[in-house]
N, CA, C and O atoms as a CHARMM CRD file, in Angstrom:
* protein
*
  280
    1    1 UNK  N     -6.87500  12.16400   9.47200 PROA 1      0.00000
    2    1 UNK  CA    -6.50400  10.97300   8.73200 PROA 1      0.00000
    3    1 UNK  C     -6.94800  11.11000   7.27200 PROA 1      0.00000
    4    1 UNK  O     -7.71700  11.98300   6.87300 PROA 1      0.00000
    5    2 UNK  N     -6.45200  10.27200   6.60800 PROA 2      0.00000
    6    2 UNK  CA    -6.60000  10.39700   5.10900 PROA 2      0.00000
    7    2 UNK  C     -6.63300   9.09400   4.47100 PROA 2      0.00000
    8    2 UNK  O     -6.08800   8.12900   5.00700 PROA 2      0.00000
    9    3 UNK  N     -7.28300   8.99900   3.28000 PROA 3      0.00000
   10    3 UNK  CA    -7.32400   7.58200   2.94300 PROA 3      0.00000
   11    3 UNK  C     -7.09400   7.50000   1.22500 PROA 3      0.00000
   12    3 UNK  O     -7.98000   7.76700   0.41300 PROA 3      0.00000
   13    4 UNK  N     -6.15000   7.20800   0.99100 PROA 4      0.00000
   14    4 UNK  CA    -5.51000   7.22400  -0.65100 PROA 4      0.00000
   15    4 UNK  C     -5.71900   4.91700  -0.85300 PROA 4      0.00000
   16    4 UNK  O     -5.60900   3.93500  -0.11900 PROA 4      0.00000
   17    5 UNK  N     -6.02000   5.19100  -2.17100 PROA 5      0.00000
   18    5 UNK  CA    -6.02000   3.89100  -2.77200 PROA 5      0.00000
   19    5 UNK  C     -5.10300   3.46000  -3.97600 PROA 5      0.00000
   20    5 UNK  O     -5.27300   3.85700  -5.12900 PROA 5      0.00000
   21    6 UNK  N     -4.15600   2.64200  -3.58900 PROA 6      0.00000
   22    6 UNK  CA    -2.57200   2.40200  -4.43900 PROA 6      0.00000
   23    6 UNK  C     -3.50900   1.31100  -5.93800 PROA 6      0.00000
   24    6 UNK  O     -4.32500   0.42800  -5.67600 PROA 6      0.00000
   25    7 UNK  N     -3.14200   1.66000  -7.21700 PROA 7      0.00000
   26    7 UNK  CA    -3.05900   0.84100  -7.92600 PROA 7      0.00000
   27    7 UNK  C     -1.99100   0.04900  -8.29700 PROA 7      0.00000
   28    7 UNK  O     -1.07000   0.54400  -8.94600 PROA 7      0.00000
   29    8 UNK  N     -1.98700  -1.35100  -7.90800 PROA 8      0.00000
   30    8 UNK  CA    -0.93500  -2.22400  -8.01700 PROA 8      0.00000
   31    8 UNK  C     -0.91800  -3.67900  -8.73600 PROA 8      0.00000
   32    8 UNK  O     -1.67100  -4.64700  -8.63500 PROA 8      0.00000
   33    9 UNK  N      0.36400  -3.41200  -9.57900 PROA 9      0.00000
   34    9 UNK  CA     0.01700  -4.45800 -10.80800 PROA 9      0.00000
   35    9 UNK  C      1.16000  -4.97300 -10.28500 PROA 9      0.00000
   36    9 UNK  O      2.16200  -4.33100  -9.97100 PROA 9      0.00000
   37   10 UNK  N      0.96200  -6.32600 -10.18400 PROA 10     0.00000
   38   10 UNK  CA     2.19500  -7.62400 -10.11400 PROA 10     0.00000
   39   10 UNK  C      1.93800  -8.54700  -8.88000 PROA 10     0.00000
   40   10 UNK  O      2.71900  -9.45000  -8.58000 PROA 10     0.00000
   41   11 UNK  N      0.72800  -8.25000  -8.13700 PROA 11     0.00000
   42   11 UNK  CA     0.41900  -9.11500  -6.88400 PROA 11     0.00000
   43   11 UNK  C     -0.18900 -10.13600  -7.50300 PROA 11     0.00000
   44   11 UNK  O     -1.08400  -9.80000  -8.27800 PROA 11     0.00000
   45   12 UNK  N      0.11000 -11.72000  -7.35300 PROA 12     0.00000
   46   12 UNK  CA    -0.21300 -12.61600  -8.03000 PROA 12     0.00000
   47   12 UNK  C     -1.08100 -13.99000  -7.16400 PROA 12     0.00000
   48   12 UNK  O     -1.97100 -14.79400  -7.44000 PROA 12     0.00000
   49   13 UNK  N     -0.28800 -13.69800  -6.10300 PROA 13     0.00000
   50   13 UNK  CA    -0.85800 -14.59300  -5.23000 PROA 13     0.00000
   51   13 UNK  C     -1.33200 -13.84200  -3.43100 PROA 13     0.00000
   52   13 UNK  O     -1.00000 -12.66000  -3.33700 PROA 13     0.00000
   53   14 UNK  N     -2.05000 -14.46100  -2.09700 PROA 14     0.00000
   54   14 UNK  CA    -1.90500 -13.83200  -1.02000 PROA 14     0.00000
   55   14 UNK  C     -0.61000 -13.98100  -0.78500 PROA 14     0.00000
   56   14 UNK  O     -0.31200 -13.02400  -0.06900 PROA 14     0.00000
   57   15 UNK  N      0.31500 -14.61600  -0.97000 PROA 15     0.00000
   58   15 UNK  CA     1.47600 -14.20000   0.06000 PROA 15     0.00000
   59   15 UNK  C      2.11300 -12.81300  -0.50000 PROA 15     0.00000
   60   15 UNK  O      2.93800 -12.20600   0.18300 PROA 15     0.00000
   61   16 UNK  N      1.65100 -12.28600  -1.91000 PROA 16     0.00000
   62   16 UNK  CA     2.23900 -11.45200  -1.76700 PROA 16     0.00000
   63   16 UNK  C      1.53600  -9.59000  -1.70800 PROA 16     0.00000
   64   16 UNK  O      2.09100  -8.49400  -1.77600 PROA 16     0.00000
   65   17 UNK  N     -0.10600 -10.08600  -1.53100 PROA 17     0.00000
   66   17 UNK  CA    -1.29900  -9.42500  -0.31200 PROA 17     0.00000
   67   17 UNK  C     -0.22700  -9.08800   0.86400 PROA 17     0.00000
   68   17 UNK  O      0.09800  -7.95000   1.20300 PROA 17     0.00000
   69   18 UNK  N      0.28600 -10.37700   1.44900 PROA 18     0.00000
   70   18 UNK  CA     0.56600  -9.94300   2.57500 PROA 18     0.00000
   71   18 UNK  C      1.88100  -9.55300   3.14700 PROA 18     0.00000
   72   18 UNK  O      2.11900  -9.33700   4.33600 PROA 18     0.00000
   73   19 UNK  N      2.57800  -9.50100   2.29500 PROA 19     0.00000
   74   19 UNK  CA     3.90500  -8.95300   1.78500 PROA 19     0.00000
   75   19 UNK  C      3.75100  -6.97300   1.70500 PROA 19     0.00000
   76   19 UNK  O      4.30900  -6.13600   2.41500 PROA 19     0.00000
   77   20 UNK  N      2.82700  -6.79400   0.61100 PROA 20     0.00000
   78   20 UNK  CA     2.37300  -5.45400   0.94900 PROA 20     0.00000
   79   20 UNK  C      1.52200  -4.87400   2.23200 PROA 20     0.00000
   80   20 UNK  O      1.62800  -3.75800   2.73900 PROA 20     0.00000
   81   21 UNK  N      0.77900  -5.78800   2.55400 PROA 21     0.00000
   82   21 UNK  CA     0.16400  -5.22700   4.16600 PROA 21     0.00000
   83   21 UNK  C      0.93700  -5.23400   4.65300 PROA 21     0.00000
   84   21 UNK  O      1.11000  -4.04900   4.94100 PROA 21     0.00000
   85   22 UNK  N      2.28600  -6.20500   5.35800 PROA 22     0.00000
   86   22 UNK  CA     3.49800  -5.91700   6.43300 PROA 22     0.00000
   87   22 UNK  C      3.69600  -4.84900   6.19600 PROA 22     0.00000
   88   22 UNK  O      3.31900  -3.93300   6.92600 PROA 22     0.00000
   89   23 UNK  N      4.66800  -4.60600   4.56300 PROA 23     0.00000
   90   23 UNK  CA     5.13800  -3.54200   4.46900 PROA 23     0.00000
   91   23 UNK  C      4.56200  -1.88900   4.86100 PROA 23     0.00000
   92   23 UNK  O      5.22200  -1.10200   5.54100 PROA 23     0.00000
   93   24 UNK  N      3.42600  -1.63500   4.36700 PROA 24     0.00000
   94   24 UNK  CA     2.82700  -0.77800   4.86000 PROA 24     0.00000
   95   24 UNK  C      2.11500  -0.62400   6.18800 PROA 24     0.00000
   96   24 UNK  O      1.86000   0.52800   6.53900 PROA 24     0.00000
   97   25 UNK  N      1.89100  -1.25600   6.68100 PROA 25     0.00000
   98   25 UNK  CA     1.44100  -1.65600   8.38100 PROA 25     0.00000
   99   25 UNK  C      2.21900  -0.63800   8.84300 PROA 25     0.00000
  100   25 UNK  O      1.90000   0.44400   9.33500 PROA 25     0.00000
  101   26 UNK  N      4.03900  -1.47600   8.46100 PROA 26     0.00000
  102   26 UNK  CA     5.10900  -0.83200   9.24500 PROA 26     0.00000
  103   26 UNK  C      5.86200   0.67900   9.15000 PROA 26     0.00000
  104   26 UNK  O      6.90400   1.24800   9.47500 PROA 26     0.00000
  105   27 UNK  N      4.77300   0.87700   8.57300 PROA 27     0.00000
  106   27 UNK  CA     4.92200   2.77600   7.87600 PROA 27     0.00000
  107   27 UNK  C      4.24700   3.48000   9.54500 PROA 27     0.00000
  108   27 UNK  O      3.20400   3.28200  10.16900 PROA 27     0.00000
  109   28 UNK  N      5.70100   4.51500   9.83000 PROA 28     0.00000
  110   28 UNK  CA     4.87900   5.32900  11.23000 PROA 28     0.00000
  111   28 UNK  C      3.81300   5.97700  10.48100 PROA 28     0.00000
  112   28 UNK  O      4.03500   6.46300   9.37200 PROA 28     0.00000
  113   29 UNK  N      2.56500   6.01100  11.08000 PROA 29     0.00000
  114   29 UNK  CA     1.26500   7.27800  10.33200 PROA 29     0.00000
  115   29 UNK  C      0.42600   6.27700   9.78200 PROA 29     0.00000
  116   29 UNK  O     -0.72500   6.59500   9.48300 PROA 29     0.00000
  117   30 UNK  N      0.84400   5.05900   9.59200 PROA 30     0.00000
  118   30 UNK  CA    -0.09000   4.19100   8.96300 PROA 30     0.00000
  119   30 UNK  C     -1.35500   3.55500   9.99400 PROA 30     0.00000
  120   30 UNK  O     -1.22700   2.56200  10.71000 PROA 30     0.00000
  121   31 UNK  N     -2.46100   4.30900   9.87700 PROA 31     0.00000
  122   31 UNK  CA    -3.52100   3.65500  10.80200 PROA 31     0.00000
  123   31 UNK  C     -3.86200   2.29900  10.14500 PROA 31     0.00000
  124   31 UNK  O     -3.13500   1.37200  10.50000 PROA 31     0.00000
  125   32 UNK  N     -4.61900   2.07700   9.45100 PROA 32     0.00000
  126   32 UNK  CA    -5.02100   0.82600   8.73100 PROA 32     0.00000
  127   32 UNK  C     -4.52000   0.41700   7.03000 PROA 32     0.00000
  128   32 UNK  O     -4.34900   1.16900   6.07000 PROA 32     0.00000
  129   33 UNK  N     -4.40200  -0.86600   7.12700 PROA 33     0.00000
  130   33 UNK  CA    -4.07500  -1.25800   5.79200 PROA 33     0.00000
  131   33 UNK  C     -5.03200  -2.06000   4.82600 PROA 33     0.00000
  132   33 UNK  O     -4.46200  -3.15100   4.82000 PROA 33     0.00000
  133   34 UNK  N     -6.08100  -2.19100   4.04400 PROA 34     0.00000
  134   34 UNK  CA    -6.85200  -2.87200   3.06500 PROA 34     0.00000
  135   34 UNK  C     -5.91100  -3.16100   1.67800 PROA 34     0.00000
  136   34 UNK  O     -5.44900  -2.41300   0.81600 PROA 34     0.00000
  137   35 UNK  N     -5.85100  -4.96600   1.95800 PROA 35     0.00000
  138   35 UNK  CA    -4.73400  -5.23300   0.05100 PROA 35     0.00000
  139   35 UNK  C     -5.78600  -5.93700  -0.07700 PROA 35     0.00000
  140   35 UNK  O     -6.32200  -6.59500   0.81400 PROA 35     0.00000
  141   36 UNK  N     -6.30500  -5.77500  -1.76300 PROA 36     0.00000
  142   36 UNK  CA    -7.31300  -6.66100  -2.39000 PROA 36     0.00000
  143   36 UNK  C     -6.26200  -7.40400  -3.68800 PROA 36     0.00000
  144   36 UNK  O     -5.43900  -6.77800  -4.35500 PROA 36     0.00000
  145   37 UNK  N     -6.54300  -8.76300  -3.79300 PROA 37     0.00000
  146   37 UNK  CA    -5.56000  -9.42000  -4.82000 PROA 37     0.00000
  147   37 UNK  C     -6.65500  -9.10100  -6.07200 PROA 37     0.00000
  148   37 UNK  O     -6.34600  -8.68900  -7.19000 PROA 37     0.00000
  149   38 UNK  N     -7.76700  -9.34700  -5.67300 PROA 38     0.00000
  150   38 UNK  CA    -9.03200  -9.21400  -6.99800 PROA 38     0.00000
  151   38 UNK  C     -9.00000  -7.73600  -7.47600 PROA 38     0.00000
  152   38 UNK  O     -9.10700  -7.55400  -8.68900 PROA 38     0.00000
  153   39 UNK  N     -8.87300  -6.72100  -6.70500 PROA 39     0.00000
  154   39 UNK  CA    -9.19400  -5.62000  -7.25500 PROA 39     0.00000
  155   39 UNK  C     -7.75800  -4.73600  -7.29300 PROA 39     0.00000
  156   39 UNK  O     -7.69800  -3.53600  -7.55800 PROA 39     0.00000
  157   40 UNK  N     -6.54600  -5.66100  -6.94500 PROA 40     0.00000
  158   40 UNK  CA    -5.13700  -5.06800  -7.59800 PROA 40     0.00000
  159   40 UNK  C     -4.85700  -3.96300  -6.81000 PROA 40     0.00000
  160   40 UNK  O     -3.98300  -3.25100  -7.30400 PROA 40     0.00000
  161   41 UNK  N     -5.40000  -3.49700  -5.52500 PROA 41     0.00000
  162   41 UNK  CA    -5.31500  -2.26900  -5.10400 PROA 41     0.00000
  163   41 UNK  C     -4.66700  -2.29400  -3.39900 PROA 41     0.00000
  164   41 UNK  O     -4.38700  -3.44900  -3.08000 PROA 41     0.00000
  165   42 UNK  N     -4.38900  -1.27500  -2.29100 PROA 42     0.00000
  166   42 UNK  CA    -4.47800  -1.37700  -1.34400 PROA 42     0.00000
  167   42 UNK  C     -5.01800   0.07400  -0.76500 PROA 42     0.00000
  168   42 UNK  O     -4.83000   1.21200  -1.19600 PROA 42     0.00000
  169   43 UNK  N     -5.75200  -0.39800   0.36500 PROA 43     0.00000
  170   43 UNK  CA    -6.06700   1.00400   0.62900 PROA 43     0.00000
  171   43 UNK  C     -5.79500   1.18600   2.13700 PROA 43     0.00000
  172   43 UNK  O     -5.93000   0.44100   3.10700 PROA 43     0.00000
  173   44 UNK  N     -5.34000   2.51500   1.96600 PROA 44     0.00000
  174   44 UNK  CA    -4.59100   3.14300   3.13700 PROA 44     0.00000
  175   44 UNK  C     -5.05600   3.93600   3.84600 PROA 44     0.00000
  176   44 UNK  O     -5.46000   4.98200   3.33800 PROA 44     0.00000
  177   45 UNK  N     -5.16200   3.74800   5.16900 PROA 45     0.00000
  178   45 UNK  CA    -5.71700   5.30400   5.83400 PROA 45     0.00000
  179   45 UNK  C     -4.12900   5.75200   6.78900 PROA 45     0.00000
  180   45 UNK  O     -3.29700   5.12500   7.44400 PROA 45     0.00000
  181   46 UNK  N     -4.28900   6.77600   6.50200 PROA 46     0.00000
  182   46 UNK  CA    -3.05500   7.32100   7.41700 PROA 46     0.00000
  183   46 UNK  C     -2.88300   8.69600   7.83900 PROA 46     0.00000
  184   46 UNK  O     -3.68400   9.57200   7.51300 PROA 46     0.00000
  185   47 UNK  N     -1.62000   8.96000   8.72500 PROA 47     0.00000
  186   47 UNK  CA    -1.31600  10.31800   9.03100 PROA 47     0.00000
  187   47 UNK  C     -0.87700  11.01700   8.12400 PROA 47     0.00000
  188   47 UNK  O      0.28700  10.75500   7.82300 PROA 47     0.00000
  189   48 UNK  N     -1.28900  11.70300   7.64100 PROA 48     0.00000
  190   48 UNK  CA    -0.44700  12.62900   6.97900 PROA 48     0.00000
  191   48 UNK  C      0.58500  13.76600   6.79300 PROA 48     0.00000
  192   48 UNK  O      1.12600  14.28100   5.81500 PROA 48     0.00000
  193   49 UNK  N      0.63600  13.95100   8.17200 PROA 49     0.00000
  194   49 UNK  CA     0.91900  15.06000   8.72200 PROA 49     0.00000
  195   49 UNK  C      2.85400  14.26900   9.39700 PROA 49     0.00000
  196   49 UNK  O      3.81000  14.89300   9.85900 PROA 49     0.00000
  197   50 UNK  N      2.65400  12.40700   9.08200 PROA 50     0.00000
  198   50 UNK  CA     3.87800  11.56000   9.47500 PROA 50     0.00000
  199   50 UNK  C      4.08400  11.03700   8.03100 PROA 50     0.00000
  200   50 UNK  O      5.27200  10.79400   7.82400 PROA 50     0.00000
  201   51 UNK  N      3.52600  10.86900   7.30000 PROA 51     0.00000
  202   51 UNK  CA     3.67800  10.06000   5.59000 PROA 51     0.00000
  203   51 UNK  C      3.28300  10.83500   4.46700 PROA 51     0.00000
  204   51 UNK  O      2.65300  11.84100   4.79200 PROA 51     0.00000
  205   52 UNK  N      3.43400  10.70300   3.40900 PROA 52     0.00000
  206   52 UNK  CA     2.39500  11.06600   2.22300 PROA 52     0.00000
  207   52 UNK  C      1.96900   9.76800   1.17800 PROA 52     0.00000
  208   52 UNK  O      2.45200   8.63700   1.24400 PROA 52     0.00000
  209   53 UNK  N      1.22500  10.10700   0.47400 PROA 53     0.00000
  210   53 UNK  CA     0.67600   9.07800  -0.27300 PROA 53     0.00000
  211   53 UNK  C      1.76500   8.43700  -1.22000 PROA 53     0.00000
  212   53 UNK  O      1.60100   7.37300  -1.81600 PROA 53     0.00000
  213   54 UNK  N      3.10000   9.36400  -1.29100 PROA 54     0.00000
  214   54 UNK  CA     3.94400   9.09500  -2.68900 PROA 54     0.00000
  215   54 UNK  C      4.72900   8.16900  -1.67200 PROA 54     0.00000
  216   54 UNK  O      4.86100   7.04500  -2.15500 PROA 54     0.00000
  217   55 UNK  N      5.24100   8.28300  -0.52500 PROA 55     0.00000
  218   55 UNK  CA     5.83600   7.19600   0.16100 PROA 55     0.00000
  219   55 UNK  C      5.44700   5.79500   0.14000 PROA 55     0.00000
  220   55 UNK  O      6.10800   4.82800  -0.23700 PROA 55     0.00000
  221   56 UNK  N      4.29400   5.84100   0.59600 PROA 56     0.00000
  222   56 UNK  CA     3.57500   4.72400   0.47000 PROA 56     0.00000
  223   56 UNK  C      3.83400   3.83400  -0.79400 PROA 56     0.00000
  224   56 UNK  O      4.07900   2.62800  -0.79400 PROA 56     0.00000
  225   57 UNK  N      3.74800   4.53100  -1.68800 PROA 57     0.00000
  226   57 UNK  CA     3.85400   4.06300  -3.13100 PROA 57     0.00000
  227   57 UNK  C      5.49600   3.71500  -3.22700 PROA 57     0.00000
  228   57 UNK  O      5.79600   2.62100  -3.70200 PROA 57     0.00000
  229   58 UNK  N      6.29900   4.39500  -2.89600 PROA 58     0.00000
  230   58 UNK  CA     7.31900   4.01100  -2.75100 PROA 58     0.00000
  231   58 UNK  C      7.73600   2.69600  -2.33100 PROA 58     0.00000
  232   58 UNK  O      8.47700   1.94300  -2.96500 PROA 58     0.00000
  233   59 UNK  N      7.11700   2.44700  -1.03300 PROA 59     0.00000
  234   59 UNK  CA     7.05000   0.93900  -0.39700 PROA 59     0.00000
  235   59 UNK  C      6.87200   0.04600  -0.84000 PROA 59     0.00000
  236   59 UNK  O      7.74300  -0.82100  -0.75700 PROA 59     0.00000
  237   60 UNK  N      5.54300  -0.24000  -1.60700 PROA 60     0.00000
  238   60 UNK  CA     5.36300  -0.86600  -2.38300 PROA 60     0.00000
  239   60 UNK  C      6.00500  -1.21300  -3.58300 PROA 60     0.00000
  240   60 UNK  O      6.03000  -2.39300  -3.93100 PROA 60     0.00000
  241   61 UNK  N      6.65300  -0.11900  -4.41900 PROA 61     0.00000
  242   61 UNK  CA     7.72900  -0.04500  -5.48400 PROA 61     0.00000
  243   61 UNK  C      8.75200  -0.94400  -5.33000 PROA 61     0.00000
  244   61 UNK  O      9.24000  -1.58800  -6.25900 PROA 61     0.00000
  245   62 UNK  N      9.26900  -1.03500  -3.57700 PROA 62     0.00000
  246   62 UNK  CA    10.29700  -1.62100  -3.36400 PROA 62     0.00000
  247   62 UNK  C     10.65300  -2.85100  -2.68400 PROA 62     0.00000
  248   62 UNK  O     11.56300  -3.49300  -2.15900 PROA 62     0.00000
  249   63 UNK  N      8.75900  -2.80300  -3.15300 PROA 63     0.00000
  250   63 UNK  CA     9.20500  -4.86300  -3.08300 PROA 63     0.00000
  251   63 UNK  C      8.72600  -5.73400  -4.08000 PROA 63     0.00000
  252   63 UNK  O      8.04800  -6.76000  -4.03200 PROA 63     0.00000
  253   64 UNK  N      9.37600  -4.91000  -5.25000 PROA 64     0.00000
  254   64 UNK  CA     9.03500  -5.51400  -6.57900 PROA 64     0.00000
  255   64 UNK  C      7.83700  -5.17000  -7.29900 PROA 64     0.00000
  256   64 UNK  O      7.98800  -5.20000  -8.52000 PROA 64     0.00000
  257   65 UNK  N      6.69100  -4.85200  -6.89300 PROA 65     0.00000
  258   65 UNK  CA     5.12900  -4.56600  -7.65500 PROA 65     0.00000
  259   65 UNK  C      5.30700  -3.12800  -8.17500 PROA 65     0.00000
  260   65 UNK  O      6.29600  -2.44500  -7.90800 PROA 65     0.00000
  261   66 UNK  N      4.22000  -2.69600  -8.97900 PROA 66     0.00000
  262   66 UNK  CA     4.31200  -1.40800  -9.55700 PROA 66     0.00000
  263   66 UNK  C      3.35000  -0.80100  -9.03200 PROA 66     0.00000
  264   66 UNK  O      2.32500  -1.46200  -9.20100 PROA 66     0.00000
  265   67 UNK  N      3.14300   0.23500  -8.41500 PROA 67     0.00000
  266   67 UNK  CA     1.97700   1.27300  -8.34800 PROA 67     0.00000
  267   67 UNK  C      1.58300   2.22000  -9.46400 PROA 67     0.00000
  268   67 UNK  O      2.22500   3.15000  -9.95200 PROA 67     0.00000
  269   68 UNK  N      0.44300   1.78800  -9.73600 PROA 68     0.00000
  270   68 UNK  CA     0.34500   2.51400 -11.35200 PROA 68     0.00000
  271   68 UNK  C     -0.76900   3.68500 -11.19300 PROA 68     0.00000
  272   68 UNK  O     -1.16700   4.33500 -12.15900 PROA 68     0.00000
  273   69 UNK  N     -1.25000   3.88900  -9.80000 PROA 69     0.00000
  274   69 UNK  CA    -1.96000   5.48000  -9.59900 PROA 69     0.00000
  275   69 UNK  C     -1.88000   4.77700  -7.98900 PROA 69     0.00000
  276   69 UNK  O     -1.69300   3.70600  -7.41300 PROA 69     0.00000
  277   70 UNK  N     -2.22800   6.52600  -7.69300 PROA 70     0.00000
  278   70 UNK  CA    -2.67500   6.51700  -6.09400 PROA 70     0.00000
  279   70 UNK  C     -3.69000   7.74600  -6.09400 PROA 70     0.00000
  280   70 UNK  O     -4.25900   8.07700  -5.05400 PROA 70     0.00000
């Protein structure tokens, strides 16, 4: 397992915390999901060997927020 941490600018409120946890939850390889609204970030542990870190980021990309490192 592996654990990468998304920088993400545009989460404003929890609903949309939890907008990015669904989304990534529902990633196959995704063991656990951590979204912080205070610290703009989410952190991921996952398979790697089923995902990579740039996917992930992808996900997030595509529900409007920006990932600005991983």
């Amino acid at each position: 397992m592996k654990t990468c941490i998304l920088r993400i600018e545009g989460m404003a409120c929890n609903h949309c915390t939890a907008s990015v946890n669904t989304a990534l939850s529902a990633i196959d390889g995704v063991e656990s999901v951590k979204v912080s609204l205070e610290e703009k970030s989410a952190t991921v542990t996952y398979d790697a060997d089923k995902v990579r870190a740039d996917q992930l980021a992808d996900t997030v990309d595509g529900l409007g927020f920006e990932v600005i490192d991983f």
